[in-house]
N, CA and C atoms of all chains as a GROMACS GRO file, in nm:
protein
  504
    1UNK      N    1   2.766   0.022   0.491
    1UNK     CA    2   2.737   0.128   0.395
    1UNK      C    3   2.732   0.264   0.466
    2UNK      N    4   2.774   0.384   0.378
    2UNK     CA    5   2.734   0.512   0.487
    2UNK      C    6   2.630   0.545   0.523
    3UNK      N    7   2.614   0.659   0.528
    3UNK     CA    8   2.451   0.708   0.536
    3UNK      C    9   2.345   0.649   0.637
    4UNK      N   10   2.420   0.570   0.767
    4UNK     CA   11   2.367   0.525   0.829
    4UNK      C   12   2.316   0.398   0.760
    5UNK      N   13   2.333   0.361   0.657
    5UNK     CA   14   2.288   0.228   0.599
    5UNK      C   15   2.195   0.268   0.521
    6UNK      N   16   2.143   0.373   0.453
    6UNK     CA   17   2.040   0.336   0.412
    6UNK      C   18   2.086   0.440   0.236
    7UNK      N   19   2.012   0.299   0.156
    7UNK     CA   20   2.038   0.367   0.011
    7UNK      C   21   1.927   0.449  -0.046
    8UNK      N   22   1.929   0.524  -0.151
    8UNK     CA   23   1.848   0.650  -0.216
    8UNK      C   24   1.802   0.639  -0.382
    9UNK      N   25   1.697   0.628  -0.381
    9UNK     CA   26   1.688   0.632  -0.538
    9UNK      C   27   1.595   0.757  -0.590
   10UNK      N   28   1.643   0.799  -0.711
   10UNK     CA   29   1.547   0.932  -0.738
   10UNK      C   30   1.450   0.884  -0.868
   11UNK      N   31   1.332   0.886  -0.878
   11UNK     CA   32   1.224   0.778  -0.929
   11UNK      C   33   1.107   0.880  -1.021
   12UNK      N   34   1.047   0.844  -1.095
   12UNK     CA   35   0.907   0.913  -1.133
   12UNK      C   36   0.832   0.827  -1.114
   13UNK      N   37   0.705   0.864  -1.062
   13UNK     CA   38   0.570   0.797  -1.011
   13UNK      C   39   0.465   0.909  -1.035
   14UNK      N   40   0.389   0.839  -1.137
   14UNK     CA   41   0.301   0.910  -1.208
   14UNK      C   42   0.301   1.060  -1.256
   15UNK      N   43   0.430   1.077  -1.314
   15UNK     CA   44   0.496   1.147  -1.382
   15UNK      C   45   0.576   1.332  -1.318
   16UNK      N   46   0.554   1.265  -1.159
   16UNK     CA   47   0.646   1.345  -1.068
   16UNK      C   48   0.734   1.300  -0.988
   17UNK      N   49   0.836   1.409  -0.948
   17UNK     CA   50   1.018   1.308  -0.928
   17UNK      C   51   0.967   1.288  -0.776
   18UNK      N   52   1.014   1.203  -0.749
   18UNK     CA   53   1.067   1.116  -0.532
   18UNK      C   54   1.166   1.091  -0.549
   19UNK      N   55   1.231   1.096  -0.391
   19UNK     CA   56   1.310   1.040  -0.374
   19UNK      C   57   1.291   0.962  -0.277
   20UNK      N   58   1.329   0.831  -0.301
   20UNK     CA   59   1.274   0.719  -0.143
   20UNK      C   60   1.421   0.652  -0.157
   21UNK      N   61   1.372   0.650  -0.037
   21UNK     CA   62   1.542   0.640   0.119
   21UNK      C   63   1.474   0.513   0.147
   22UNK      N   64   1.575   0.395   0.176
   22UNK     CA   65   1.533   0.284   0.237
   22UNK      C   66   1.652   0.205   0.275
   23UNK      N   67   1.594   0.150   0.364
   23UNK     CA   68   1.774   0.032   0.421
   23UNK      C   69   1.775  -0.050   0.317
   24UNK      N   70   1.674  -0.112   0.237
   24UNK     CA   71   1.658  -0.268   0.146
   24UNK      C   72   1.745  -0.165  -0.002
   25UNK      N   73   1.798  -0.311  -0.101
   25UNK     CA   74   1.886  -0.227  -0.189
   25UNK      C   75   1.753  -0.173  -0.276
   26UNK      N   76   1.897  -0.090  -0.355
   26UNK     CA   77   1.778  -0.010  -0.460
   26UNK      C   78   1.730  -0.068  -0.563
   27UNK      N   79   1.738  -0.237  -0.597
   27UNK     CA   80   1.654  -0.276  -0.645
   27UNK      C   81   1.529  -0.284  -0.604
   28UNK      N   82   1.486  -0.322  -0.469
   28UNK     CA   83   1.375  -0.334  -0.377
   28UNK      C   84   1.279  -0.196  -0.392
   29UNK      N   85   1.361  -0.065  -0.366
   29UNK     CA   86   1.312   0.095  -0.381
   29UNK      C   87   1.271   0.058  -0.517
   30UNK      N   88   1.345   0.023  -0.665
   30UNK     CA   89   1.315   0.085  -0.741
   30UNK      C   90   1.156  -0.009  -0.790
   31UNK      N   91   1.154  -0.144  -0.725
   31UNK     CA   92   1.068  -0.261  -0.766
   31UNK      C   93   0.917  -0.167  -0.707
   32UNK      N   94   0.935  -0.082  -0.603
   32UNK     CA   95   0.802  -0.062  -0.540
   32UNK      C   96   0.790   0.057  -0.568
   33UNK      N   97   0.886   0.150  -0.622
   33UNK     CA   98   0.825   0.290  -0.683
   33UNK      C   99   0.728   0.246  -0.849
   34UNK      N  100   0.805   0.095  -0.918
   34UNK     CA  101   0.756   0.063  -1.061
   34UNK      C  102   0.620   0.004  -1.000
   35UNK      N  103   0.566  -0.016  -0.886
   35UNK     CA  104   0.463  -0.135  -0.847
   35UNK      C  105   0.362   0.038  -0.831
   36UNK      N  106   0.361   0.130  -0.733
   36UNK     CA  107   0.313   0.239  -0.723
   36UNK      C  108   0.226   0.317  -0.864
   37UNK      N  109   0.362   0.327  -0.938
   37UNK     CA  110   0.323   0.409  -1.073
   37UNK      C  111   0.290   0.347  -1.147
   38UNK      N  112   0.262   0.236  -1.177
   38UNK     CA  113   0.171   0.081  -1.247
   38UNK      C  114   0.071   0.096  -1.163
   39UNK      N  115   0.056   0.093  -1.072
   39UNK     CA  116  -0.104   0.081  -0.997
   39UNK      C  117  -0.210   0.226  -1.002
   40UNK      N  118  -0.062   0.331  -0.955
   40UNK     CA  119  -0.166   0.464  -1.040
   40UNK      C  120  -0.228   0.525  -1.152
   41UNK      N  121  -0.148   0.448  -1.270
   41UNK     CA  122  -0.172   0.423  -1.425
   41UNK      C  123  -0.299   0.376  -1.381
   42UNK      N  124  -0.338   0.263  -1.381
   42UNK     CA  125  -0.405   0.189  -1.374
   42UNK      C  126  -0.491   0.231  -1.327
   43UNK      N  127  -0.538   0.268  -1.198
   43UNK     CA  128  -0.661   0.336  -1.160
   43UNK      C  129  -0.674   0.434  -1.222
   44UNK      N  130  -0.625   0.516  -1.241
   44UNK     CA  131  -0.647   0.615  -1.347
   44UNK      C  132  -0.712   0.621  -1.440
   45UNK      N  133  -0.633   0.545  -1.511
   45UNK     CA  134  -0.719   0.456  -1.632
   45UNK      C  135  -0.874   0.435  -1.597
   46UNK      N  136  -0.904   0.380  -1.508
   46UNK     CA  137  -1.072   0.332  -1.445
   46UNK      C  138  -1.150   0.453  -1.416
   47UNK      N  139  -1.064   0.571  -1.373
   47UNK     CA  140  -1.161   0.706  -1.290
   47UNK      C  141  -1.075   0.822  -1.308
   48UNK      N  142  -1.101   0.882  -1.439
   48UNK     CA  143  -1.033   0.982  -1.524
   48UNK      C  144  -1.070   1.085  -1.442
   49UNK      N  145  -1.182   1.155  -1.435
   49UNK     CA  146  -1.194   1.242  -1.300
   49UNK      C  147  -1.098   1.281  -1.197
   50UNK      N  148  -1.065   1.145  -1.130
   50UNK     CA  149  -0.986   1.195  -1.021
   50UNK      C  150  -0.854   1.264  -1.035
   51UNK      N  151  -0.827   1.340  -0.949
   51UNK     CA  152  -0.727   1.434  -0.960
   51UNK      C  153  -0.632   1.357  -0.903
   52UNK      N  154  -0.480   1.406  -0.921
   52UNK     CA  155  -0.359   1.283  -0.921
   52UNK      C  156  -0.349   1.250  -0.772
   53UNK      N  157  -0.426   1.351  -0.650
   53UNK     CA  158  -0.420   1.351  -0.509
   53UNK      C  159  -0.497   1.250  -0.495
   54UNK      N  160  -0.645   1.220  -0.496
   54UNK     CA  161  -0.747   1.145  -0.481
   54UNK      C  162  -0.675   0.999  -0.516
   55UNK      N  163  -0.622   1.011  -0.638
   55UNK     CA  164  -0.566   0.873  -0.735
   55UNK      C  165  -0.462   0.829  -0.621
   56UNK      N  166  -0.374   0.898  -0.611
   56UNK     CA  167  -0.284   0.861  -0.477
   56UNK      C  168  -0.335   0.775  -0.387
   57UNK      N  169  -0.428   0.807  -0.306
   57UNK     CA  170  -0.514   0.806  -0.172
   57UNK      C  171  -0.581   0.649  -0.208
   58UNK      N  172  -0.632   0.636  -0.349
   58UNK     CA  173  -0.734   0.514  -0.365
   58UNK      C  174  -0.608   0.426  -0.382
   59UNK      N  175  -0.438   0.444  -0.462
   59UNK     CA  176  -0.375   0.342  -0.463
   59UNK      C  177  -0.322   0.283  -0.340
   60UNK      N  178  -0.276   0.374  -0.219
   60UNK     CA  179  -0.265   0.328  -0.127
   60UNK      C  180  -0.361   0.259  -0.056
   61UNK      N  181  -0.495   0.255  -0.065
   61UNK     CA  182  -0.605   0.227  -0.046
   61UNK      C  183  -0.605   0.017  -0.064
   62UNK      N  184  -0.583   0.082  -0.193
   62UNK     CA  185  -0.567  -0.064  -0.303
   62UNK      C  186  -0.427  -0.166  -0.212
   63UNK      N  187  -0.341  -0.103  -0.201
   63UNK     CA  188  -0.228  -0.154  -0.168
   63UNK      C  189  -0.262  -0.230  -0.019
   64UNK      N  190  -0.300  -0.106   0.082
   64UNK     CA  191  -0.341  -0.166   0.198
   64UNK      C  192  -0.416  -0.298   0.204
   65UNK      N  193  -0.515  -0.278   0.146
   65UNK     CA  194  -0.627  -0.358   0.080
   65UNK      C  195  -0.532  -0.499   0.079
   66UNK      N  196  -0.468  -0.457  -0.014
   66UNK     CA  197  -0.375  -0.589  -0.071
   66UNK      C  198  -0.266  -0.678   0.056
   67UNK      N  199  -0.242  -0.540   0.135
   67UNK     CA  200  -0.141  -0.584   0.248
   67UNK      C  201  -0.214  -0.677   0.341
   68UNK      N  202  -0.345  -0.628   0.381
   68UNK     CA  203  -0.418  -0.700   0.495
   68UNK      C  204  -0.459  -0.848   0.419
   69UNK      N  205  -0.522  -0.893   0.293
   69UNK     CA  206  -0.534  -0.971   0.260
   69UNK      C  207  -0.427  -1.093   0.234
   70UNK      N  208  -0.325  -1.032   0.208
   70UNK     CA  209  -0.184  -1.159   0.219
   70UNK      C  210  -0.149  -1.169   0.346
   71UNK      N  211  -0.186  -1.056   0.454
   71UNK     CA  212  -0.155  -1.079   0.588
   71UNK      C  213  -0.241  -1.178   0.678
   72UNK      N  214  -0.351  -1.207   0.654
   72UNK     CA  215  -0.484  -1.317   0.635
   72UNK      C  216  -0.364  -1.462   0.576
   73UNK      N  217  -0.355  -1.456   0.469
   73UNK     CA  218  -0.323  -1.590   0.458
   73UNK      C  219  -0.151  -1.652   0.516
   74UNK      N  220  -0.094  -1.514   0.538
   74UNK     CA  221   0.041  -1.560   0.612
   74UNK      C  222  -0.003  -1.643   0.714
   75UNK      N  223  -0.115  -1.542   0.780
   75UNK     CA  224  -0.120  -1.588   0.953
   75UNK      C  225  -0.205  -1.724   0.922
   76UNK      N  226  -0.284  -1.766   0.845
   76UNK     CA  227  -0.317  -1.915   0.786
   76UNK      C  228  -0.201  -2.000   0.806
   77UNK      N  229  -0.084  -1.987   0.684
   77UNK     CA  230   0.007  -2.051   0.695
   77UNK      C  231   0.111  -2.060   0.799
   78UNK      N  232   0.109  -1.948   0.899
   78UNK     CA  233   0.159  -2.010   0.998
   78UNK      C  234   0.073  -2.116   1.091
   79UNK      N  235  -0.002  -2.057   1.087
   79UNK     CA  236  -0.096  -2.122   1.159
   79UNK      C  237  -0.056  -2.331   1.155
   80UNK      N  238  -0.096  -2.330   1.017
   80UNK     CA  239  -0.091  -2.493   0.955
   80UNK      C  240   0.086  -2.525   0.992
   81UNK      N  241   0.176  -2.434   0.983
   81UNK     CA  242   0.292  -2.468   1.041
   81UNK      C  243   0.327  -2.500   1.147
   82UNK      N  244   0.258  -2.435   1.248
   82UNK     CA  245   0.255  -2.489   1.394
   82UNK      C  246   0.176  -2.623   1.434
   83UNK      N  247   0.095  -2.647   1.315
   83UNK     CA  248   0.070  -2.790   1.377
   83UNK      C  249   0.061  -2.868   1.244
   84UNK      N  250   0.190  -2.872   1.224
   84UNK     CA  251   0.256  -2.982   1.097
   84UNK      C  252   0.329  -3.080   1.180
   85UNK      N  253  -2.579  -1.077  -0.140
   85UNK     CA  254  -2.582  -0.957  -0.137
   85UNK      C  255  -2.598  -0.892  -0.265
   86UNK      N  256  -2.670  -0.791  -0.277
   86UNK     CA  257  -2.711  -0.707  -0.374
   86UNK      C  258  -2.612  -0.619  -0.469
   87UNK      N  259  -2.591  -0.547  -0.584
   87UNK     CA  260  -2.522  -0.460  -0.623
   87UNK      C  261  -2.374  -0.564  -0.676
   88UNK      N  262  -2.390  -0.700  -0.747
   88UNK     CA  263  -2.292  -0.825  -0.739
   88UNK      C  264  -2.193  -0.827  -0.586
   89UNK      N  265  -2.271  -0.762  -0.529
   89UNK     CA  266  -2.194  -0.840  -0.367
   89UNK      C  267  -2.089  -0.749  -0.350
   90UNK      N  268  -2.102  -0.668  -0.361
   90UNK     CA  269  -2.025  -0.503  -0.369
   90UNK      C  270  -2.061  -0.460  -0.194
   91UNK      N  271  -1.984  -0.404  -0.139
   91UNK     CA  272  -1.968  -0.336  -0.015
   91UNK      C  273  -1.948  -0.194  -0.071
   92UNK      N  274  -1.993  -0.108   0.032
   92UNK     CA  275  -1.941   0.037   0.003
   92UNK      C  276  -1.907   0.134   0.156
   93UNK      N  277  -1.865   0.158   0.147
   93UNK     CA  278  -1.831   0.278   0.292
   93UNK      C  279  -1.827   0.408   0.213
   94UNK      N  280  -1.860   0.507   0.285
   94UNK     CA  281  -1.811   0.670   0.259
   94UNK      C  282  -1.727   0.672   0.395
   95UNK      N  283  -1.609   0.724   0.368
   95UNK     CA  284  -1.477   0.775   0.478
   95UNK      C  285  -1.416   0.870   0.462
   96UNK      N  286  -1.356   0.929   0.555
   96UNK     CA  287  -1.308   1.073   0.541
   96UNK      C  288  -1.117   0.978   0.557
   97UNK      N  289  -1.023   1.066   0.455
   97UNK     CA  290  -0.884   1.018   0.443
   97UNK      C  291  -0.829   1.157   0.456
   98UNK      N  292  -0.765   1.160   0.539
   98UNK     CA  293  -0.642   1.290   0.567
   98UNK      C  294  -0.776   1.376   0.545
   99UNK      N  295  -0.918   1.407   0.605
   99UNK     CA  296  -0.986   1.548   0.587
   99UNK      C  297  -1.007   1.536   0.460
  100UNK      N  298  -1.031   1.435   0.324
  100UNK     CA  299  -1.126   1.445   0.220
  100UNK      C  300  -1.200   1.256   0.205
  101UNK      N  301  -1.312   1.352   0.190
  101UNK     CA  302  -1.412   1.204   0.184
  101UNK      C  303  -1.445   1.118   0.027
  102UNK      N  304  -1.421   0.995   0.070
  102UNK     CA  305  -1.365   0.865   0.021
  102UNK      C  306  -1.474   0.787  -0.015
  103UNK      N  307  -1.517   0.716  -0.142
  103UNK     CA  308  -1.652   0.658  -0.101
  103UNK      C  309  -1.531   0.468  -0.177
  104UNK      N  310  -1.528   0.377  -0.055
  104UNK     CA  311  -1.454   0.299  -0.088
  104UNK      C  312  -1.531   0.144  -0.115
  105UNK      N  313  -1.485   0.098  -0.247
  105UNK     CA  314  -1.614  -0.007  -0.247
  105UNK      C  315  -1.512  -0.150  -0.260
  106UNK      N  316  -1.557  -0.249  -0.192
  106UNK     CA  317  -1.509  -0.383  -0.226
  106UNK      C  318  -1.602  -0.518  -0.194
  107UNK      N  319  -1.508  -0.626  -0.269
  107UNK     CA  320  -1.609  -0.722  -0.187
  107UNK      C  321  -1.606  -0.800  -0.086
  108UNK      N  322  -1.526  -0.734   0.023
  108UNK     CA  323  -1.446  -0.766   0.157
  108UNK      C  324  -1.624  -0.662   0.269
  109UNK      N  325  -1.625  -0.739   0.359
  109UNK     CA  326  -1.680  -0.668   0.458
  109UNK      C  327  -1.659  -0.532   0.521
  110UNK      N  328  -1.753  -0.485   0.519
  110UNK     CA  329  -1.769  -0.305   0.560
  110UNK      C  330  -1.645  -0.295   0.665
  111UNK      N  331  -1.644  -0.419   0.747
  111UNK     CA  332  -1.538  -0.376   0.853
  111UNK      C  333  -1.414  -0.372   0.769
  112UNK      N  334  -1.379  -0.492   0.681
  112UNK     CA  335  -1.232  -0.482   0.626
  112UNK      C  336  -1.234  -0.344   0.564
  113UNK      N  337  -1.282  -0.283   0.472
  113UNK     CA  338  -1.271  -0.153   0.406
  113UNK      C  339  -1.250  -0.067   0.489
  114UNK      N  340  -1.337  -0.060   0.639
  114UNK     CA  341  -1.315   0.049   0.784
  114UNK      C  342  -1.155   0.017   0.772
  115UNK      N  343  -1.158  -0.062   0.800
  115UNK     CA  344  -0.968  -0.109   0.884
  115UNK      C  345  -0.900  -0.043   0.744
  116UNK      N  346  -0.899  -0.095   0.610
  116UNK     CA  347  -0.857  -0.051   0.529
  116UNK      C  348  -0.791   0.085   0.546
  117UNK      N  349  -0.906   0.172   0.554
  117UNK     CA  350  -0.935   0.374   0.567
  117UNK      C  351  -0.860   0.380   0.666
  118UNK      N  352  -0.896   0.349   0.760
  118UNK     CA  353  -0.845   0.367   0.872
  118UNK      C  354  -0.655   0.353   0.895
  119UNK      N  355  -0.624   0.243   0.847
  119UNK     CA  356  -0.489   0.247   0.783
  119UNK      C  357  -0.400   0.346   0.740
  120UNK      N  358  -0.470   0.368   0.567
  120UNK     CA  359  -0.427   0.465   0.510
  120UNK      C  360  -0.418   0.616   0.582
  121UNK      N  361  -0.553   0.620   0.618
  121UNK     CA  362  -0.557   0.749   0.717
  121UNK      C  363  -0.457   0.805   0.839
  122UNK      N  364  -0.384   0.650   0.907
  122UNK     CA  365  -0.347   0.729   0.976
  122UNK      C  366  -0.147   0.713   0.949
  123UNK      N  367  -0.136   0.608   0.809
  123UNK     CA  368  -0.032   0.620   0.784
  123UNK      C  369   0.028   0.777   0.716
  124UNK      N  370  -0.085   0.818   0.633
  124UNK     CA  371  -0.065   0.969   0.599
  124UNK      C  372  -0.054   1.071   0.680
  125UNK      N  373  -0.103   1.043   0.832
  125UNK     CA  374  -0.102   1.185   0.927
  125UNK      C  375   0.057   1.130   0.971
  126UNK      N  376   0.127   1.020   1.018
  126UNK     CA  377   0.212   0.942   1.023
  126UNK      C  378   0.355   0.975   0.941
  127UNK      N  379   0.289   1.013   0.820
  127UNK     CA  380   0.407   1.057   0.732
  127UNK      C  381   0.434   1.179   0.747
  128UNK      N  382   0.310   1.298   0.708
  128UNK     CA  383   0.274   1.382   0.691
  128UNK      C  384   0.320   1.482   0.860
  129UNK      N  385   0.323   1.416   0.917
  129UNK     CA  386   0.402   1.508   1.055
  129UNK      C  387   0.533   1.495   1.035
  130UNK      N  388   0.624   1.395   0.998
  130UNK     CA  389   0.725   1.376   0.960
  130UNK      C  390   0.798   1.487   0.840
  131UNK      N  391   0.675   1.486   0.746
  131UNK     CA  392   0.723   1.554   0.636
  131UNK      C  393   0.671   1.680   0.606
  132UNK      N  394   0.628   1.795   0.659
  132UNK     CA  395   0.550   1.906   0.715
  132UNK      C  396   0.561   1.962   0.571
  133UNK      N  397   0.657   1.984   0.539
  133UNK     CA  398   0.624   2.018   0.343
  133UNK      C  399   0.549   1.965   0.251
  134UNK      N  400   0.553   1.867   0.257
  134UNK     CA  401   0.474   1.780   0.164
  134UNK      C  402   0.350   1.845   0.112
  135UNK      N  403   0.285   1.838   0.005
  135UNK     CA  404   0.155   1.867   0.008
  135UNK      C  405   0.051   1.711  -0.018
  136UNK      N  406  -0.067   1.719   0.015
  136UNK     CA  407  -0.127   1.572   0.030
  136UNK      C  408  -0.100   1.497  -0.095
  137UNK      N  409  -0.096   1.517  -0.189
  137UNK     CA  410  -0.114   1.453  -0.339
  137UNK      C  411   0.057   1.358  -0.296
  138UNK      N  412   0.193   1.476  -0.249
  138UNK     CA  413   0.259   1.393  -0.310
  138UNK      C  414   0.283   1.313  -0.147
  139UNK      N  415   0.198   1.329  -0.047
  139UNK     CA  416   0.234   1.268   0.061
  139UNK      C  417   0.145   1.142   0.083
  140UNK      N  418   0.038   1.188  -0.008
  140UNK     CA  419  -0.029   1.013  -0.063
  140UNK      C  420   0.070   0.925  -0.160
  141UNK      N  421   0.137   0.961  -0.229
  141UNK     CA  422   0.208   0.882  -0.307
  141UNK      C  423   0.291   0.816  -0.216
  142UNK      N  424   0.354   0.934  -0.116
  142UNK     CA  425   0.451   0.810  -0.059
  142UNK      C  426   0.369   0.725   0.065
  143UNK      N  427   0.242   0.742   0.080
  143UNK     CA  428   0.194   0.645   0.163
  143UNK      C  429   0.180   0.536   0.087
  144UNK      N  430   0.188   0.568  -0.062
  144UNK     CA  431   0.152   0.423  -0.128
  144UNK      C  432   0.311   0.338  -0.128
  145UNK      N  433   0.376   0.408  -0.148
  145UNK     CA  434   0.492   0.342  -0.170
  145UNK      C  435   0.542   0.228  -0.012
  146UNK      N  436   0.526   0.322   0.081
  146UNK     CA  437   0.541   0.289   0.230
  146UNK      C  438   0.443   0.130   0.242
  147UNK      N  439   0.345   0.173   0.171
  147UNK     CA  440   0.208   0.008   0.194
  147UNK      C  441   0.312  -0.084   0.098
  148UNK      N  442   0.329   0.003  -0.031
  148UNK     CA  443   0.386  -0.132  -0.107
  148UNK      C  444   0.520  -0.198  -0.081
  149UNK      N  445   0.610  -0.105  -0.018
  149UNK     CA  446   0.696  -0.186   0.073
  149UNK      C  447   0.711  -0.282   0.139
  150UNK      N  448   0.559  -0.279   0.255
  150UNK     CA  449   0.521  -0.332   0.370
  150UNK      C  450   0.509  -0.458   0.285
  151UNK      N  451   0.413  -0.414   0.159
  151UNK     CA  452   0.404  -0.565   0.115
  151UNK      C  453   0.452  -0.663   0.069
  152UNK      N  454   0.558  -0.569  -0.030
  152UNK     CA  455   0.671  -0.670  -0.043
  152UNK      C  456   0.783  -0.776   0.066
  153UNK      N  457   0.796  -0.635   0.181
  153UNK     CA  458   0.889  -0.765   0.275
  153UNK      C  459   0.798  -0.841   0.334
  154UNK      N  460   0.627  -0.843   0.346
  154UNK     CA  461   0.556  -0.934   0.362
  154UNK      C  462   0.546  -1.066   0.255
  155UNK      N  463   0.543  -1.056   0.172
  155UNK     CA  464   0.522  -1.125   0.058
  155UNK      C  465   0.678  -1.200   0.049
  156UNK      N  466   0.766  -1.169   0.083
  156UNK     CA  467   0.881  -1.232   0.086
  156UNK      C  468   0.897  -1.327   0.245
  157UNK      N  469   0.857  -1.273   0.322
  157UNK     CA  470   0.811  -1.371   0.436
  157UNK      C  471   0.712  -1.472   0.437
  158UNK      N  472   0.598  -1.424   0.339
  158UNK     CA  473   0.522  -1.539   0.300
  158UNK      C  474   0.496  -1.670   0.216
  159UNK      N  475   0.656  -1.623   0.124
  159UNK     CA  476   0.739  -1.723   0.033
  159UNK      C  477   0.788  -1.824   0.078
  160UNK      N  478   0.831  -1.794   0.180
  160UNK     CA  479   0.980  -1.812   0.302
  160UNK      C  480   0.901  -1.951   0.375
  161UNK      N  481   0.788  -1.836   0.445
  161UNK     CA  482   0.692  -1.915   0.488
  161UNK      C  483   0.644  -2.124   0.406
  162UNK      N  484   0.611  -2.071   0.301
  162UNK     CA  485   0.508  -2.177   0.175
  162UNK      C  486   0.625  -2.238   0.190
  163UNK      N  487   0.738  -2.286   0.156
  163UNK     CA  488   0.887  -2.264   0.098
  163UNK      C  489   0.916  -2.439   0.202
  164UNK      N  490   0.885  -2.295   0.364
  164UNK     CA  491   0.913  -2.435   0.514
  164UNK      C  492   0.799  -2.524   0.520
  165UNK      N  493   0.677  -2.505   0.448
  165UNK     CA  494   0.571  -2.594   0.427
  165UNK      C  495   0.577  -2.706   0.359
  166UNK      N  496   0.617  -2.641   0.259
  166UNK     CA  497   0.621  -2.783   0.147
  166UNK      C  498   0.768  -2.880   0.210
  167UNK      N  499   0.921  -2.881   0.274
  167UNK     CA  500   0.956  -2.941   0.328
  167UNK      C  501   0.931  -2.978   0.463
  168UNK      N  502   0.802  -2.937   0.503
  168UNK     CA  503   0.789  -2.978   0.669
  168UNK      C  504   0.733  -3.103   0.591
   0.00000   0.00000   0.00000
């Protein structure tokens, strides 16, 4: 592919434009800009207050959150794989 | 634990303070902040325009990435389990 390999999608997330660049196709970009702006809805929804910066900050928050906890049970399942 | 077993931290994210609550241990929520925090200075030198609101968004997008090609390794993973 050109561009050094990497494809481009132009997206709204919580109702301002990005553009995210990534090597994975742009189904993958477009699956995690819809996962982003679903999760900022969403908190939102819970803490009307916060301003769309703050809301940002707690979804990545959430996400991390989410990353370390499946990263916990990967390293489980490898774990049980190495002594299967 | 008290408060239905609620954890809480106050943290400072990119220079604004965070009061982050879960029901994961004070340390997981530290590591959490700590994360986010320094994936945003991470981006945010990269992207010197940005202003924080939309340079939190793409830290979220960047986590939810992470998680997806995690979550697809951890499929992969379950997948070689059930035929081991």
């Amino acid at each position: 592919m050109a561009n050094n390999e990497k494809n481009r999608i132009i997206t709204t997330i919580y109702g301002q434009e990005y553009t995210i660049v990534g090597s994975e196709p742009t189904d993958h970009l477009k699956k995690v800009a819809q996962i982003v702006d679903s999760k900022m809805h969403e908190i939102g929804a819970q803490n009307r207050a916060l301003d769309s910066g703050r809301l940002a900050v707690l979804t990545a928050v959430n996400m991390t959150h989410d990353y370390l906890l499946l990263l916990e049970k990967y390293r489980e399942l490898e774990a049980r794989l190495e002594n299967s």
